[in-house]
VMD Tcl script that draws the C-alpha trace (Angstrom):
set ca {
  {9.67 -1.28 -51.73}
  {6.31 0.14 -52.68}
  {5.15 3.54 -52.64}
  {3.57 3.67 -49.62}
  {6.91 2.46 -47.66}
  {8.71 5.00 -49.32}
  {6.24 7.67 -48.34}
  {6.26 6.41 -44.28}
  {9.98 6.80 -44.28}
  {9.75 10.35 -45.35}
  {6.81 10.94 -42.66}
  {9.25 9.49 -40.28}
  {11.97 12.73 -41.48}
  {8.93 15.25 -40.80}
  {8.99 14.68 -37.24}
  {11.87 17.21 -36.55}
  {10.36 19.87 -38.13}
  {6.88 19.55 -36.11}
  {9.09 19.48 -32.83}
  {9.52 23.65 -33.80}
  {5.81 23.59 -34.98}
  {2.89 24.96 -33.41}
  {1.70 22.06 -30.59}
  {-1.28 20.04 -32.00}
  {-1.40 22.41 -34.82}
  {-2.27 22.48 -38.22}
  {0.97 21.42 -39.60}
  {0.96 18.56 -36.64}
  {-2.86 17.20 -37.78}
  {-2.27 16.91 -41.57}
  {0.58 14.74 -40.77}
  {-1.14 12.73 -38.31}
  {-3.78 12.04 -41.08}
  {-1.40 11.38 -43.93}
  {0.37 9.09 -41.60}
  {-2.63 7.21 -40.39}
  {-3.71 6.29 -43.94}
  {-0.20 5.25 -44.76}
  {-0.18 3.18 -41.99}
  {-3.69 1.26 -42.26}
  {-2.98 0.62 -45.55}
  {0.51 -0.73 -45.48}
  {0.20 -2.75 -41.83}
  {-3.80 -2.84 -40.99}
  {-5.53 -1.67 -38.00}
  {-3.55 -3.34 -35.56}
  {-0.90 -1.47 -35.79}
  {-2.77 1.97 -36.51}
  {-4.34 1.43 -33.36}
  {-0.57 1.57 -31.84}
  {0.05 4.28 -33.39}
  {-3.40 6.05 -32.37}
  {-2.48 4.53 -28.58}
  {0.96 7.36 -28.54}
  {-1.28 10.13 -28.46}
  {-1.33 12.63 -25.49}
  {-4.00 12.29 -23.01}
  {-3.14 15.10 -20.95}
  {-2.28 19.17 -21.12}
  {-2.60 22.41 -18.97}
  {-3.79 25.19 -18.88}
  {-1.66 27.33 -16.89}
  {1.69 25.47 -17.86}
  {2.94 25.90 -21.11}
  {6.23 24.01 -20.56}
  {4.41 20.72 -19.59}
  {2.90 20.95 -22.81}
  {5.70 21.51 -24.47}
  {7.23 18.34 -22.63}
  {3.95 16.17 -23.68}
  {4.46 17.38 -27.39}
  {7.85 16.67 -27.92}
  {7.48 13.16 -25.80}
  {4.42 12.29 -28.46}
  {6.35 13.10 -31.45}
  {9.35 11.09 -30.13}
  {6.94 7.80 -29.11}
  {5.46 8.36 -32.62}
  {8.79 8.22 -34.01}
  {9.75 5.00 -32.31}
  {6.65 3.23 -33.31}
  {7.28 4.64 -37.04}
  {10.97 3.36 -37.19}
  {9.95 0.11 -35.56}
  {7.59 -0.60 -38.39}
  {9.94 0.22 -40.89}
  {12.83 -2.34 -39.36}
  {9.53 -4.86 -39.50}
  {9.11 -4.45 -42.95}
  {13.04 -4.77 -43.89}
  {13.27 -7.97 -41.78}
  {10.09 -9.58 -43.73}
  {11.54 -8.40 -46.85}
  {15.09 -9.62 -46.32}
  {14.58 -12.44 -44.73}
  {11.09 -14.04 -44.54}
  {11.82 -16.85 -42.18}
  {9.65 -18.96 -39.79}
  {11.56 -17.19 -37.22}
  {11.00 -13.43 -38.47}
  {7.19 -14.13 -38.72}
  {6.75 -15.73 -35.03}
  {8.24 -12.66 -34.10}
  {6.30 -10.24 -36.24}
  {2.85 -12.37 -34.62}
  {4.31 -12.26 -31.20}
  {5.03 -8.42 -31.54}
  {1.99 -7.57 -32.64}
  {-0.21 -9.29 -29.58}
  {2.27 -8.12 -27.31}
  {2.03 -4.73 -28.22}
  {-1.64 -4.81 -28.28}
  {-1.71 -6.78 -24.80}
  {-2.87 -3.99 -22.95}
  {-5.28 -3.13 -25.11}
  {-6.93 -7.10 -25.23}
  {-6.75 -7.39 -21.25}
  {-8.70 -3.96 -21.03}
  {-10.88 -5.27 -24.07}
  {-9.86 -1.87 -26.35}
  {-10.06 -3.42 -29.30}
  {-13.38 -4.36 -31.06}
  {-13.80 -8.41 -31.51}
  {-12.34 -8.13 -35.31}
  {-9.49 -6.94 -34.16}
  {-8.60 -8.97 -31.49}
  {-9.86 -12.22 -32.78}
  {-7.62 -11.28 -35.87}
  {-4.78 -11.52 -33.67}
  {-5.92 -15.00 -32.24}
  {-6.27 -16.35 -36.32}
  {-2.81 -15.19 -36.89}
  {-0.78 -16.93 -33.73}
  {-3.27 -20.16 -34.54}
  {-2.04 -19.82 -37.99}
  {1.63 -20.32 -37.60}
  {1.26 -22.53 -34.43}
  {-0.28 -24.77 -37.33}
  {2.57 -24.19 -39.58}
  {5.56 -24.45 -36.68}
  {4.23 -27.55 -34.32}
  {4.68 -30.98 -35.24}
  {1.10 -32.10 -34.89}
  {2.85 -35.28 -32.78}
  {4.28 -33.46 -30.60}
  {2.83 -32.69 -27.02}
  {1.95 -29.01 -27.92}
  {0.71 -30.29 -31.20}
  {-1.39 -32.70 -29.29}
  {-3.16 -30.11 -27.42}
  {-3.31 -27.43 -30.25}
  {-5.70 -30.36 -31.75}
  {-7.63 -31.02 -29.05}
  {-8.29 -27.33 -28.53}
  {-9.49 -27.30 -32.56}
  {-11.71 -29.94 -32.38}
  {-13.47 -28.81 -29.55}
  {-13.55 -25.32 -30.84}
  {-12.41 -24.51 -27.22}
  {-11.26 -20.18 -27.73}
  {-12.18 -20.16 -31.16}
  {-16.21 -18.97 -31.07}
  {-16.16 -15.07 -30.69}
  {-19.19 -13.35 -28.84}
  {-19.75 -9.32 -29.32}
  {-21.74 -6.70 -27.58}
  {-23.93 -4.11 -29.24}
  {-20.98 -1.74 -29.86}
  {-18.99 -4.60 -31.80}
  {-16.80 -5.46 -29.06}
  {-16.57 -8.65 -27.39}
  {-17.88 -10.37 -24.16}
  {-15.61 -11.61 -21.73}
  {-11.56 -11.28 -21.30}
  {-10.18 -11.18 -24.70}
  {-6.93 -12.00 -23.76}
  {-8.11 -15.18 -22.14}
  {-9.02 -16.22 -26.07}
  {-5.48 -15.43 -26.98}
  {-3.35 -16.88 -24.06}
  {-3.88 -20.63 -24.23}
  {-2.01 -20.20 -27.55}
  {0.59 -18.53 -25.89}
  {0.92 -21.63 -23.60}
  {1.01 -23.81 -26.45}
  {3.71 -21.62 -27.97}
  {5.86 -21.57 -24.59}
  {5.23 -25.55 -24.01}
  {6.73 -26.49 -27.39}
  {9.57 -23.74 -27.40}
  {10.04 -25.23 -23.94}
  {10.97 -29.29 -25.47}
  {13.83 -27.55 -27.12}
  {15.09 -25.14 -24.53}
  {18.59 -25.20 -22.93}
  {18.04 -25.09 -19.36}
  {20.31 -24.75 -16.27}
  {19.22 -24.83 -12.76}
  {20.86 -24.26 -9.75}
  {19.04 -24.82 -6.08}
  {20.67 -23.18 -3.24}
  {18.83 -21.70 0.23}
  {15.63 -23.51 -0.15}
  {15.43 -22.09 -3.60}
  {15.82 -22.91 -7.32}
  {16.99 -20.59 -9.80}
  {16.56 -21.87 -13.47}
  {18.08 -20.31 -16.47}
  {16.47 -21.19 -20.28}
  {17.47 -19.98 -23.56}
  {15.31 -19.91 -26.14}
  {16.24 -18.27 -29.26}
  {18.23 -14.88 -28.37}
  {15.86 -14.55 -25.03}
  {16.62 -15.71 -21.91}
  {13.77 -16.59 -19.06}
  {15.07 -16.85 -15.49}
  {12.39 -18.68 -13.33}
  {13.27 -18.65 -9.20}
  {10.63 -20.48 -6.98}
  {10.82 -22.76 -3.99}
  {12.13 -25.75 -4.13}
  {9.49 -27.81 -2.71}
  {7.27 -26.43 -5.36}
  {5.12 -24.03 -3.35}
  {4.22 -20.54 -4.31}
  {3.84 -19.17 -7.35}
  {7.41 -18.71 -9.52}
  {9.27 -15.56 -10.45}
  {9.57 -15.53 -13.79}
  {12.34 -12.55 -15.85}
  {12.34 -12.12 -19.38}
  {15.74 -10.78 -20.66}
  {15.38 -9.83 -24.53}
  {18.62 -10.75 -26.20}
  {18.31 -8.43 -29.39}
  {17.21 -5.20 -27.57}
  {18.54 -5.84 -24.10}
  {14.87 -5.24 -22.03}
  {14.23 -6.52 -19.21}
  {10.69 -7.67 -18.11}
  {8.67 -9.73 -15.57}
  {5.90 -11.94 -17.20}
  {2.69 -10.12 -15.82}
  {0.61 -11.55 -13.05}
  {3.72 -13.70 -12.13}
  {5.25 -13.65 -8.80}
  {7.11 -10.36 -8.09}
  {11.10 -11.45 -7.84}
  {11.62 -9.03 -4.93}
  {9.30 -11.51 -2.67}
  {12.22 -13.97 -3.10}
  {15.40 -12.92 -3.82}
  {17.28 -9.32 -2.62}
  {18.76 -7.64 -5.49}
  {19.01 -8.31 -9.44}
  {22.17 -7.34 -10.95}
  {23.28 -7.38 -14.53}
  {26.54 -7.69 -15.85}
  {27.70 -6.10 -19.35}
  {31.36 -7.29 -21.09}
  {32.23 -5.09 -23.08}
  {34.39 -5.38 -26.29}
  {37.54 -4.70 -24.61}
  {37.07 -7.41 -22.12}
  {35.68 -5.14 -19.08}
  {33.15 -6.12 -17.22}
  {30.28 -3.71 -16.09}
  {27.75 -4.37 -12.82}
  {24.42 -2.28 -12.54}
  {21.38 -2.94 -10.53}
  {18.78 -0.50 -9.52}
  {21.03 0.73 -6.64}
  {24.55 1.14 -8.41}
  {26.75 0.90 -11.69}
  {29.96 0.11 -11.37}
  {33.63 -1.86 -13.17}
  {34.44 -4.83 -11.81}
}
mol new
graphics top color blue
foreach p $ca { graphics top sphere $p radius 0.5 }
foreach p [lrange $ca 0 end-1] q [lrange $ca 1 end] { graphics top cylinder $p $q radius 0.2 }
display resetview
């Protein structure tokens, strides 16, 4: 490991010390500095801009403990970010794989994909992101394939690819509309080799496909109108999310449970509403 890894790792074993440090105080900014640098120069701006993106917003004047809170919730998203970076750097190191780096690209645009649909980042930045997804959809697509097909078309017209920037160095229109087509591309070949189940019941299809250690659930009408509900179930870290701007699953279905075994054998139900043994 170089230096500078070494160095993060110990910034990492600070942070319980600032927590009984002044708030924002001297101690608290030389840090933030030292870690900054460490982190452009071992990761880039991409992910110092995550880093920058955990800082508080909001304090008050007339109530100290909500400060307090806001500090000590900082220094623990901080943290988070910090360890996450270092787990990114053992994976690469340990195991350099197609696999490890479609899911260092995919966690970095995913992280910054509230930042590209509110166009935060300045048109280097984002269109970095773009190069890097393009990049190993290159490497990873057979360029026979259907996705490869239209990853080529999409290069030769230069469709996404030209990059237009205001006076203040950030860029015209939606930058996440330059990023998502690749996404589709990305989904549509992961897609030719996904296992799939679907069951239709009630007017309604539920489809189940595992990709990797992810699961997407899609549930939509079975006639095919409507938009579909699509859940993302991470299968290394357990979160649960629903694909933004898709169809909200409470518009078709009541209640979404999940069900844990555990090593013993026992089963454990939770939804919003309950958690339970069955």
């Amino acid at each position: 490991m170089n230096e500078n890894f070494l160095k993060l790792k110990e910034q990492i074993k600070e942070i319980d010390i600032l927590k009984n440090a002044e708030q924002w105080g001297p101690e608290y900014q030389l840090w933030i500095k030292k870690t900054e640098t460490i982190i452009r120069d071992l990761f880039g701006e991409e992910y110092l801009q995550l880093f920058k993106q955990q800082a508080t917003v909001t304090v008050s004047y007339i109530d100290e403990d909500y400060n307090i809170r806001q500090y000590q919730k900082e220094l623990d998203n901080r943290k988070k970010i910090l360890e996450g970076l270092i787990v990114d750097v053992k994976e690469q190191v340990d195991n350099p794989t197609s696999e490890s780096q479609e899911k260092n690209i995919l966690k970095k645009i995913w992280n910054n994909e509230r930042a590209l649909k509110e166009n935060l980042l300045t048109t280097p930045e984002a269109q970095s992101l773009q190069k890097d997804l393009i990049k190993h959809l290159e490497e990873k697509i057979p360029s026979t394939s259907y996705a490869g097909l239209k990853l080529r078309k999409i290069k030769i017209e230069r469709k996404f690819q030209t990059w237009w920037s205001n006076s203040n160095g950030y860029p015209l229109g939606d930058p996440w509309k330059m990023i998502q087509p690749f996404l589709e591309i990305l989904e549509q070949f992961e897609a030719e080799k996904t296992i799939k189940n679907r069951l239709e019941t009630e007017g309604l299809f539920v489809e189940s496909r595992s990709q990797g250690e992810d699961q997407h659930i899609l549930i939509g009408e079975k006639d095919g109108t409507g938009e579909k509900a699509h859940i993302i179930i991470d299968g290394k870290n357990g979160e649960i999310r629903i694909e933004d701007k898709r169809r909200s699953p409470e518009e078709l279905v009541a209640k979404i449970e999940t069900i844990f075994t555990l090593p013993n054998g026992k089963k454990i139900r939770t939804s919003r509403e309950l958690l339970e043994e069955i």
